[in-house]
N, CA and C atoms as a LAMMPS dump frame, in Angstrom:
ITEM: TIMESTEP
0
ITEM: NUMBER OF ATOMS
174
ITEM: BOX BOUNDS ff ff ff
-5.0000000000000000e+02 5.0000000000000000e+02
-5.0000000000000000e+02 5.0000000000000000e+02
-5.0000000000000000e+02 5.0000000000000000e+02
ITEM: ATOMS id mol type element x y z
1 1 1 N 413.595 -313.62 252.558
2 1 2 C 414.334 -312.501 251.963
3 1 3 C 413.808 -311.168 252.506
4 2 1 N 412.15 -311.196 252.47
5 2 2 C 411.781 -309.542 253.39
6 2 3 C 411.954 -309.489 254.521
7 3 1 N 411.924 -310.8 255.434
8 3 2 C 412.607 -310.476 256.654
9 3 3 C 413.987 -309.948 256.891
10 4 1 N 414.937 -310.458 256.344
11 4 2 C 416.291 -310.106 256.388
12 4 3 C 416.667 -308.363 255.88
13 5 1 N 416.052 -308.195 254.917
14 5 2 C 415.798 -307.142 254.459
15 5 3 C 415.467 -305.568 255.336
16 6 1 N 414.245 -306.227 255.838
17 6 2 C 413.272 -305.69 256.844
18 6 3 C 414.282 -305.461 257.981
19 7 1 N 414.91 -306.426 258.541
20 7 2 C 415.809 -306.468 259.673
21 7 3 C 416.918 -305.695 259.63
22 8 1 N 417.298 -305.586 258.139
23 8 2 C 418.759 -304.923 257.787
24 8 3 C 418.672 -303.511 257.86
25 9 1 N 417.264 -302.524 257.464
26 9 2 C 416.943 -301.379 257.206
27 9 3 C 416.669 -300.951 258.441
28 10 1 N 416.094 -301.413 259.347
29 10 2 C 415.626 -301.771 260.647
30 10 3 C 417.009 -300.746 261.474
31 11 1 N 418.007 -301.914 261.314
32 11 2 C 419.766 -301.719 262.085
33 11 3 C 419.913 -300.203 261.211
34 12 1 N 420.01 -300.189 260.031
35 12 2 C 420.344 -299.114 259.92
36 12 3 C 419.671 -297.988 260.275
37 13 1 N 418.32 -298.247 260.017
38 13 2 C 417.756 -297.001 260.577
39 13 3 C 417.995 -296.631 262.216
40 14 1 N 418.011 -297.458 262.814
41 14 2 C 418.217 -297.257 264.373
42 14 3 C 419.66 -297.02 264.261
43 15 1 N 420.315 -297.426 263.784
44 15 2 C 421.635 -296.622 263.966
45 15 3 C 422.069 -295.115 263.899
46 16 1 N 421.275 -294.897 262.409
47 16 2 C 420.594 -293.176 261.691
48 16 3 C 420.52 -292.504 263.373
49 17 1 N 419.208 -293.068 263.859
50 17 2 C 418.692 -292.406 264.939
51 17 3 C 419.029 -292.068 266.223
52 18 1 N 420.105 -293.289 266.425
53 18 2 C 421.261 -293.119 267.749
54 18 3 C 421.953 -292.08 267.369
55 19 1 N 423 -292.691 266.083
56 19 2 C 423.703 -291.006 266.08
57 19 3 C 423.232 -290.105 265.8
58 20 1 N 421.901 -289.176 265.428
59 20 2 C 420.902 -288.05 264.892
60 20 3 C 420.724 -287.86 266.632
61 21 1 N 420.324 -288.668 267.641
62 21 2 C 419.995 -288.456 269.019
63 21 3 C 421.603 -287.89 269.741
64 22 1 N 422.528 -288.494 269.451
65 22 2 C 423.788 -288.481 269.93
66 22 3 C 424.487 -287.324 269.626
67 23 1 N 424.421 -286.684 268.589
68 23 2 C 425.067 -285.569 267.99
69 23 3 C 424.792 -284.524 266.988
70 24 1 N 423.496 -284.322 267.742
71 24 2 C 422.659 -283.168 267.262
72 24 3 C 423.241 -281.662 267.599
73 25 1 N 423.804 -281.53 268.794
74 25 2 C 424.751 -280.358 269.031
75 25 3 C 425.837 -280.174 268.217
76 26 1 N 426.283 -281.594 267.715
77 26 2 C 427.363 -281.604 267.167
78 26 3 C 427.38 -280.681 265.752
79 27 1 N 425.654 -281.663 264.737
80 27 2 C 425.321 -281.13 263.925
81 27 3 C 425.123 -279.929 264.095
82 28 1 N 424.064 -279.259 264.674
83 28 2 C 423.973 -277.789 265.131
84 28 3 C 424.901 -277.009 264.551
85 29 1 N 425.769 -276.992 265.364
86 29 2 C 427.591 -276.496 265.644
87 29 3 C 427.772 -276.501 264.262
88 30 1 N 428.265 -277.737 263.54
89 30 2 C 428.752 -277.68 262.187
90 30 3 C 427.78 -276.217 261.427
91 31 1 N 426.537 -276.821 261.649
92 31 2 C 425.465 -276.2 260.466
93 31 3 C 425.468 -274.639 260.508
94 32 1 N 425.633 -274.152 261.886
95 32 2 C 426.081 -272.162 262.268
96 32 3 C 427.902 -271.943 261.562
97 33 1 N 428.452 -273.427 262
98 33 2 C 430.079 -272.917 261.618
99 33 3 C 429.806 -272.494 259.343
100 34 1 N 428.854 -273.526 259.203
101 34 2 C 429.095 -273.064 257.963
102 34 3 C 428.115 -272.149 257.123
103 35 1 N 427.1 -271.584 258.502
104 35 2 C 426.29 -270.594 257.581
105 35 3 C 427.141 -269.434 258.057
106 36 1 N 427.856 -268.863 259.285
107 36 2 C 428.761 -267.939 259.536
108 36 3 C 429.756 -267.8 258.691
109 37 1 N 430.45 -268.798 258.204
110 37 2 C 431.093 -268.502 257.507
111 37 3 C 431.207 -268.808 255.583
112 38 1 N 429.86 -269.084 255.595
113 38 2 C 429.113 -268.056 253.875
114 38 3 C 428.851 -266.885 254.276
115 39 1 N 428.185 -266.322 255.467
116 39 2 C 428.035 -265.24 255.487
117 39 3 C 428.932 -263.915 255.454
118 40 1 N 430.035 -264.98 256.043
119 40 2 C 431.769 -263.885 256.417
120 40 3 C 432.331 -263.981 255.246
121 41 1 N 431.923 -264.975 254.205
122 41 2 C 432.465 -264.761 253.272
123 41 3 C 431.721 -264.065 252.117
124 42 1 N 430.723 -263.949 252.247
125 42 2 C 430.026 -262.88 250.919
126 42 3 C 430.191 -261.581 251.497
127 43 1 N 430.145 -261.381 252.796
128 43 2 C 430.219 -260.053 253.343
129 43 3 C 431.711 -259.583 253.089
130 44 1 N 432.658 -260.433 253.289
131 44 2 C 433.976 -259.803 253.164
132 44 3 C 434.298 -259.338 251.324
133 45 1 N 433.769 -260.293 250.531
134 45 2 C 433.697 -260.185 249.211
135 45 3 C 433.124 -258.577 248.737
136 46 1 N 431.741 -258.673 249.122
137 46 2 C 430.621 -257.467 248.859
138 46 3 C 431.659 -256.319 249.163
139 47 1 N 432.087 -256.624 250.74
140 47 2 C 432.955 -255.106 251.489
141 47 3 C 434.286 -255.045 250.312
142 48 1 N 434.799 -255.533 249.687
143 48 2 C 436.454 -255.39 248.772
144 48 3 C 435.522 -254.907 247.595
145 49 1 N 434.719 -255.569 247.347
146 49 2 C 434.074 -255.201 245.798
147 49 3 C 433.631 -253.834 245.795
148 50 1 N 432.998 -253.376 247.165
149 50 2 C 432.663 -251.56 247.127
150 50 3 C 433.375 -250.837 247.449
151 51 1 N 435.023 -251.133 248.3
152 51 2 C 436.147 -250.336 248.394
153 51 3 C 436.384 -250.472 246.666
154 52 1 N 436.352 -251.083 246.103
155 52 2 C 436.833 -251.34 244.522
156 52 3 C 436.416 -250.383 244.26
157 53 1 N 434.734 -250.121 243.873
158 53 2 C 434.149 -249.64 242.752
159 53 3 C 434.217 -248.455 244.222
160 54 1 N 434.457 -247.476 245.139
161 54 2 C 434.358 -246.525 245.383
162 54 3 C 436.167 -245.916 244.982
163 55 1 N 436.771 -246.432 245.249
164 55 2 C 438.353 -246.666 245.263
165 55 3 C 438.195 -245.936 243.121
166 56 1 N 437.892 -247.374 242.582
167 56 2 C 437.554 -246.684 240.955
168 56 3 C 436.529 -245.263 240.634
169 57 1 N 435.688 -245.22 241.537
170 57 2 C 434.812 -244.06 241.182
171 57 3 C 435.475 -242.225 241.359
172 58 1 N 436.348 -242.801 242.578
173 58 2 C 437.052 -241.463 243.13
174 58 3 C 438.363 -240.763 242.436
């Protein structure tokens, strides 16, 4: 049973590691597409919220 076990975690982990080796650019890529765009999006938020409150102040 721990062999099979052993063997099964084994495949998966080497699988983990092919694709982690295989498409690390890929990841990369994703991981900038979605900190750019939290960033484009609190920034665009922040920028409407102070036309607001300058827009209300004036």
């Amino acid at each position: 049973m721990f062999p099979a076990q052993l063997a099964s975690s084994l495949r998966v982990g080497a699988r983990t590691i092919l694709i982690i080796h295989v498409c690390p650019s890929l990841y990369v890529i994703v991981q900038w597409g979605l900190l750019v765009a939290t960033l484009f999006t609190m920034e665009t938020k922040s920028f409407t919220s102070l036309e607001e409150a300058q827009g209300a102040r004036t």
